[in-house]
Residue frames as qw, qx, qy, qz and C-alpha x, y, z in Angstrom:
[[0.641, -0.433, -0.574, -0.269, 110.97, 132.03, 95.62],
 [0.422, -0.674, 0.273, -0.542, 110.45, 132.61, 99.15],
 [0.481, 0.123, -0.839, 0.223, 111.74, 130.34, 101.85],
 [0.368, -0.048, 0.513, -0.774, 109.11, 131.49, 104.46],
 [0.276, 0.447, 0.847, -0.084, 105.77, 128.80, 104.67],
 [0.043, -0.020, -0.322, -0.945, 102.74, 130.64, 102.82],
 [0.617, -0.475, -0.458, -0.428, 99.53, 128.58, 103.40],
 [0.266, -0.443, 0.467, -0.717, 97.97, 128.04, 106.71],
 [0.884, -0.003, -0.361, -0.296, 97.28, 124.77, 106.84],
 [0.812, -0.114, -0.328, 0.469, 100.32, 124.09, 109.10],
 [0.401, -0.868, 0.031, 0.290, 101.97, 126.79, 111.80],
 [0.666, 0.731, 0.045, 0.141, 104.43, 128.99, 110.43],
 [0.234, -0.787, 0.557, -0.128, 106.68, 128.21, 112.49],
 [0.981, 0.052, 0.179, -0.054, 107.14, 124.55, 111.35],
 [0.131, 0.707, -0.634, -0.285, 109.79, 122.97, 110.11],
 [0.949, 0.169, 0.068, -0.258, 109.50, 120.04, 108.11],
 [0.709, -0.434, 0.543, 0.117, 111.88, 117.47, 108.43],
 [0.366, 0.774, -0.441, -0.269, 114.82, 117.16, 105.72],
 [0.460, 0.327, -0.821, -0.085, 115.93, 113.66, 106.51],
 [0.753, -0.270, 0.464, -0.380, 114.46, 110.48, 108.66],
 [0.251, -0.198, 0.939, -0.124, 115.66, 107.15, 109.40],
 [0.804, 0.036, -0.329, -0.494, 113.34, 104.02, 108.00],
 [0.774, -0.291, 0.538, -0.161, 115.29, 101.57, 109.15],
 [0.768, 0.194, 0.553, 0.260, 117.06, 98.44, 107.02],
 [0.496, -0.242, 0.287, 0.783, 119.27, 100.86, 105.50],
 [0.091, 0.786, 0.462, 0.401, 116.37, 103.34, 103.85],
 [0.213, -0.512, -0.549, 0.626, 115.49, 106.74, 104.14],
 [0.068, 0.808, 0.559, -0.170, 113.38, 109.59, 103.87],
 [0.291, -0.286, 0.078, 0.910, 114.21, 113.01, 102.38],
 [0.314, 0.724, 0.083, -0.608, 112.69, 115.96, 100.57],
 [0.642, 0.228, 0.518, 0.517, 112.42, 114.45, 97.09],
 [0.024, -0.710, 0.209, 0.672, 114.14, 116.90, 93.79],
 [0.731, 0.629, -0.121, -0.234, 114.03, 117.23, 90.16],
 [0.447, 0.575, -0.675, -0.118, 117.28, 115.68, 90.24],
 [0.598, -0.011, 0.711, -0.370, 115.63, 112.63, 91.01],
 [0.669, 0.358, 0.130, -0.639, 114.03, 112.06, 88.25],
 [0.529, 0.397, -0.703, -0.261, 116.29, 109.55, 86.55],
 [0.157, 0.030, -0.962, 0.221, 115.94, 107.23, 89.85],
 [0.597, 0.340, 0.495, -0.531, 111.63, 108.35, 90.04],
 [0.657, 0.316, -0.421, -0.540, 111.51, 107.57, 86.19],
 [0.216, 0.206, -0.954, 0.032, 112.64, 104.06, 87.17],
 [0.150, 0.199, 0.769, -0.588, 110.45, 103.49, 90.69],
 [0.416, 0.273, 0.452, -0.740, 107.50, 104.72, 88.78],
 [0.538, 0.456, -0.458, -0.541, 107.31, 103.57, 85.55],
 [0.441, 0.109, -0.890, 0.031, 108.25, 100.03, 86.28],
 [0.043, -0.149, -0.942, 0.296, 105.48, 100.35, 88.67],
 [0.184, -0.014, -0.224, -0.957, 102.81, 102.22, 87.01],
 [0.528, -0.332, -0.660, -0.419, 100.22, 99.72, 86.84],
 [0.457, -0.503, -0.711, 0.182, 99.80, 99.24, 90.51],
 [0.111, -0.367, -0.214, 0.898, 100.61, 102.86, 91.36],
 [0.337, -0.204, -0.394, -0.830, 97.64, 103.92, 88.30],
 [0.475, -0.439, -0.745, -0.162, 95.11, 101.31, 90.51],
 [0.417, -0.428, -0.474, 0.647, 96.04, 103.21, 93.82],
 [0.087, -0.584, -0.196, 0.783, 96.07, 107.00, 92.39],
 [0.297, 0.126, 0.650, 0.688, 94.79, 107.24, 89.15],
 [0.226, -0.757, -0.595, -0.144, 91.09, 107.79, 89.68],
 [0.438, -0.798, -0.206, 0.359, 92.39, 110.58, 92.22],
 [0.117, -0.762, 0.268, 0.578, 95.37, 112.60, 91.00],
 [0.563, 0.767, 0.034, -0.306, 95.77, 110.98, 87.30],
 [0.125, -0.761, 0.633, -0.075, 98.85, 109.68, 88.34],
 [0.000, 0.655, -0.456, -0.603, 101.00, 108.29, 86.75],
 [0.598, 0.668, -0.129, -0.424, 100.14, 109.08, 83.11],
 [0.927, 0.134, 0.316, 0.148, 101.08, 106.00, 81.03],
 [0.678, 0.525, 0.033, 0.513, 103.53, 108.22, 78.60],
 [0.226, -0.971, 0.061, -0.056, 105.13, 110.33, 81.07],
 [0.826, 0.318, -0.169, 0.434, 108.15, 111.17, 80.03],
 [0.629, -0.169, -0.394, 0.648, 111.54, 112.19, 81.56],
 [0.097, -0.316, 0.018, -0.944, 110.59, 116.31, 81.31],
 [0.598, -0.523, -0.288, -0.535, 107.10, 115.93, 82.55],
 [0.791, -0.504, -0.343, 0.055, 107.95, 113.95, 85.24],
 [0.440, 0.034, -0.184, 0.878, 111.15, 116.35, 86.42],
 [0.099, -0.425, -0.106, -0.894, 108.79, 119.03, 86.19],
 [0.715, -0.439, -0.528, -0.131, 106.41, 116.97, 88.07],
 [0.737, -0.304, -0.426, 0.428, 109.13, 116.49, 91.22],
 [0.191, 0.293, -0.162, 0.923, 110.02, 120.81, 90.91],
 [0.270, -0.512, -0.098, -0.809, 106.87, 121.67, 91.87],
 [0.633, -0.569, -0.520, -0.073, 106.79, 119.04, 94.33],
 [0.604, -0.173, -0.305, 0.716, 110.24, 120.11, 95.74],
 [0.011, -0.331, 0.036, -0.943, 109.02, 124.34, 95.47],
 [0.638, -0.527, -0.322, -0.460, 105.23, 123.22, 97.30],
 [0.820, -0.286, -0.377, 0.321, 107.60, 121.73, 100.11],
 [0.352, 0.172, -0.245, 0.887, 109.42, 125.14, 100.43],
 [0.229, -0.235, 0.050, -0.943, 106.44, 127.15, 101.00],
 [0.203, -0.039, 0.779, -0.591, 104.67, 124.56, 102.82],
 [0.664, 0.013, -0.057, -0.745, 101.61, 123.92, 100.35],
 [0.962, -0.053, -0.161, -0.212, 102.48, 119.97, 100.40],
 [0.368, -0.630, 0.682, -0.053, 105.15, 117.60, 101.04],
 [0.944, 0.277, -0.148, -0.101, 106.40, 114.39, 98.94],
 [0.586, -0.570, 0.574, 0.047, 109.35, 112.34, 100.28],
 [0.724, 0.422, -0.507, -0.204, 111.41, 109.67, 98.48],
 [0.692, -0.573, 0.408, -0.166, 112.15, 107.05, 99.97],
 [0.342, 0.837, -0.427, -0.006, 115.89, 106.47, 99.14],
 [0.941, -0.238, -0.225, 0.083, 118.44, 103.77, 99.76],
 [0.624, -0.572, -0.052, 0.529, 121.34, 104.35, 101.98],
 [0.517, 0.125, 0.549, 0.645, 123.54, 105.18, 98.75],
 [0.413, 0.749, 0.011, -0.518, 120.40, 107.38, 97.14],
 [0.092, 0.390, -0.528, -0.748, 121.12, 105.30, 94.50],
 [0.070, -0.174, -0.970, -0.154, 117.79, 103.86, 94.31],
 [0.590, -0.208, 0.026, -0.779, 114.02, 105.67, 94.97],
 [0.128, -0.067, -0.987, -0.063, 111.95, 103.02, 95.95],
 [0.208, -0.765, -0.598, 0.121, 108.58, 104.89, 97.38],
 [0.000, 0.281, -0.142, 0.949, 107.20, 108.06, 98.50],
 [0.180, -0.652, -0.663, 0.321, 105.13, 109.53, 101.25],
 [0.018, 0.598, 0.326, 0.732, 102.77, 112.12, 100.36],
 [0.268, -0.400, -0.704, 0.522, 101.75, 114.84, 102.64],
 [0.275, 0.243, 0.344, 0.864, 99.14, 117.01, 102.02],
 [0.236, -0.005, 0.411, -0.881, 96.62, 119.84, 103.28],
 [0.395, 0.318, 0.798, -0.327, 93.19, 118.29, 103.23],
 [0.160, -0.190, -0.587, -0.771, 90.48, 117.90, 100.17],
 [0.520, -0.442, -0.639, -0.354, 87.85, 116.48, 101.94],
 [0.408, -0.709, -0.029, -0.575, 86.36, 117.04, 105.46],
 [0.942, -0.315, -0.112, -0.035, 87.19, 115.37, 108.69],
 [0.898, 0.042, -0.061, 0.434, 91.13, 115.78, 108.45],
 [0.047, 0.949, -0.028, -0.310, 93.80, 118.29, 108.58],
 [0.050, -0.585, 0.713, 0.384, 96.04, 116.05, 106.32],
 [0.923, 0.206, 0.294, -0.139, 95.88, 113.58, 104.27],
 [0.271, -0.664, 0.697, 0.003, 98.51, 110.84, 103.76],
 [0.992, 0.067, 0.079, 0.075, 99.84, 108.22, 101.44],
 [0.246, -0.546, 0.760, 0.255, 102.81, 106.29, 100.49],
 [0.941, 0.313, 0.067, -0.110, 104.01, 103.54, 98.28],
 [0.496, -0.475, 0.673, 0.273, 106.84, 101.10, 97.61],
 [0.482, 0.446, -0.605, -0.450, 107.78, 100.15, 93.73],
 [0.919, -0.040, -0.191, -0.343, 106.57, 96.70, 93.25],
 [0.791, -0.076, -0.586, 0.156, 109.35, 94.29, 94.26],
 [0.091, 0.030, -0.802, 0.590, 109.30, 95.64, 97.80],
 [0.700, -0.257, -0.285, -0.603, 105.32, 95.07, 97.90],
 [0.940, -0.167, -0.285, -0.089, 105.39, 92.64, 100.70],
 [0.646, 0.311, -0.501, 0.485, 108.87, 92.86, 101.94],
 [0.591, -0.392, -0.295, 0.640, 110.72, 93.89, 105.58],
 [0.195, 0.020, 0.151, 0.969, 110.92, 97.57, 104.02],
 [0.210, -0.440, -0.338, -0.805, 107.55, 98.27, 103.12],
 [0.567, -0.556, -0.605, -0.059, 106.40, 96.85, 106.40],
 [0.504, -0.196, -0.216, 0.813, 109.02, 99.51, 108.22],
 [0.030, 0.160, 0.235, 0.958, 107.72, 102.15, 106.22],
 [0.530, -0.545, -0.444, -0.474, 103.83, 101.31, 106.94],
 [0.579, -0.519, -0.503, 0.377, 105.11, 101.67, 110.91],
 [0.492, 0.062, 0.083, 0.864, 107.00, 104.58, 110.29],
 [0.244, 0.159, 0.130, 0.948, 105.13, 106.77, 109.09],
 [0.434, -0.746, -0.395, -0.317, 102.00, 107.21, 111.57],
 [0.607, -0.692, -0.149, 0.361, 104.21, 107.47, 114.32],
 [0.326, 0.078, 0.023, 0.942, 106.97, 110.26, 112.59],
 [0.121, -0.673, -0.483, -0.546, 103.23, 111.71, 111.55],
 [0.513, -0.816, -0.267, -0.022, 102.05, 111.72, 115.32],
 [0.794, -0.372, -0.084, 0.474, 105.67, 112.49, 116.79],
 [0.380, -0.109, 0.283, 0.874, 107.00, 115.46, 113.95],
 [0.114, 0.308, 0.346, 0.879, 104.37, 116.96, 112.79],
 [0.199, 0.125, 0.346, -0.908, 102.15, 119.73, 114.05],
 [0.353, -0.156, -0.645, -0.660, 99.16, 117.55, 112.86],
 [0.255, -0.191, 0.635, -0.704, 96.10, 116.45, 114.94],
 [0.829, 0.266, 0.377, -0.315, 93.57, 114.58, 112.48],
 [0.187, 0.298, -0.791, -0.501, 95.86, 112.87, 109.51],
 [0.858, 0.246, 0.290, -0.346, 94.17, 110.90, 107.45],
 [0.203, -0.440, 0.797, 0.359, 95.95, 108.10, 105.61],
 [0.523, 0.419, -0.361, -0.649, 94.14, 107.76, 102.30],
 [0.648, 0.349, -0.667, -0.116, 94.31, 104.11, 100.86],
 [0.278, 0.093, -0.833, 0.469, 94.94, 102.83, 104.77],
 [0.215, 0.132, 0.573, -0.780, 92.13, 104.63, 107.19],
 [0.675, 0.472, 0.523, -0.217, 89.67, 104.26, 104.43],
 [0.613, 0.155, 0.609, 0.480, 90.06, 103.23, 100.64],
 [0.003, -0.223, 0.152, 0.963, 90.47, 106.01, 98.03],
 [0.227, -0.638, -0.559, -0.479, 86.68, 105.20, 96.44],
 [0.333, -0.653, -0.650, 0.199, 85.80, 106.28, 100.00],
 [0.247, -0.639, -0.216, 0.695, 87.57, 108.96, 100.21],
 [0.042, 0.044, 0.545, 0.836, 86.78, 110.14, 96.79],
 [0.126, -0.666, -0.606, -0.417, 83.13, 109.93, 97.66],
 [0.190, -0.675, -0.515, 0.492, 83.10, 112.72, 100.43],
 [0.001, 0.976, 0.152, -0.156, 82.60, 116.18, 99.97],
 [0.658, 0.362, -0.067, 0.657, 84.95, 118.32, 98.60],
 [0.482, -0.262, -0.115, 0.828, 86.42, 121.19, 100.50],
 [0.237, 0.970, -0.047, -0.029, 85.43, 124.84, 99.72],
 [0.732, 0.119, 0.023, 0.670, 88.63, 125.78, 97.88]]
């Protein structure tokens, strides 16, 4: 696989940040298939509220997804991150022995944007000192690291029915 970008949705001279600070001992990183024993946890044991957020939209995540599917799942997120077609973080305790969230980044579906951005925290930090770090965090890394100029933050700027009812993209 190439290690040069490939789409054009971002300058191909980017570079996309490999590790960031959260704060309260967290952090950010390119997430990997060898994750998947600490995403099988983070997502499964929050499926229901993470199916109400992205089901309807990406299908995600699939009530019997098991440990292959969902490894395979994290390769293609961790190869789409080499060549620049998305981006999917984990968001990791100090240790990395613990996922607890991700922040999606990805090239636009719908009009109006030139990204479009979520996240999420596994249910018991729903409410906490962490997720409220993370919901600061990551408009200002947006505005501050990346070469972006209209993100849209899915689920935050407006609610995924909404943003499921615009237009789609030519593809």
């Amino acid at each position: 696989m190439s290690t040069t970008p490939t789409t054009g949705w971002l300058p191909a001279s980017f570079v996309h940040p490999t590790h960031v600070e959260v704060g309260l001992g967290h952090h950010l990183r390119p997430i990997r298939a060898e994750d998947v024993d600490l995403d099988m946890v983070a997502v499964m044991g929050s499926r229901e509220r993470l199916w109400g957020i992205y089901g309807d939209a990406w299908g995600w995540p699939p009530a019997s997804m098991t440990r292959e599917q969902d490894r395979e799942d994290l390769a293609r997120h961790a190869a789409e991150m080499v060549t620049h077609e998305s981006f999917n973080y984990a968001l990791l305790d100090t240790d990395e022995t613990a996922l607890l969230g991700c922040v999606y980044i990805d090239p636009p579906e719908k009009p109006g944007a030139d990204a479009e951005i979520s996240w999420w925290v596994v249910d018991e930090c729903v409410g906490t000192e962490l997720e409220a770090a993370l919901d600061v965090l990551v408009p200002h890394w947006i505005a501050t690291d990346w070469p972006l100029e209209r993100p849209r933050y899915v689920g935050r700027d407006l609610s995924w029915a909404e943003w499921a009812a615009l237009p789609d993209l030519p593809r």
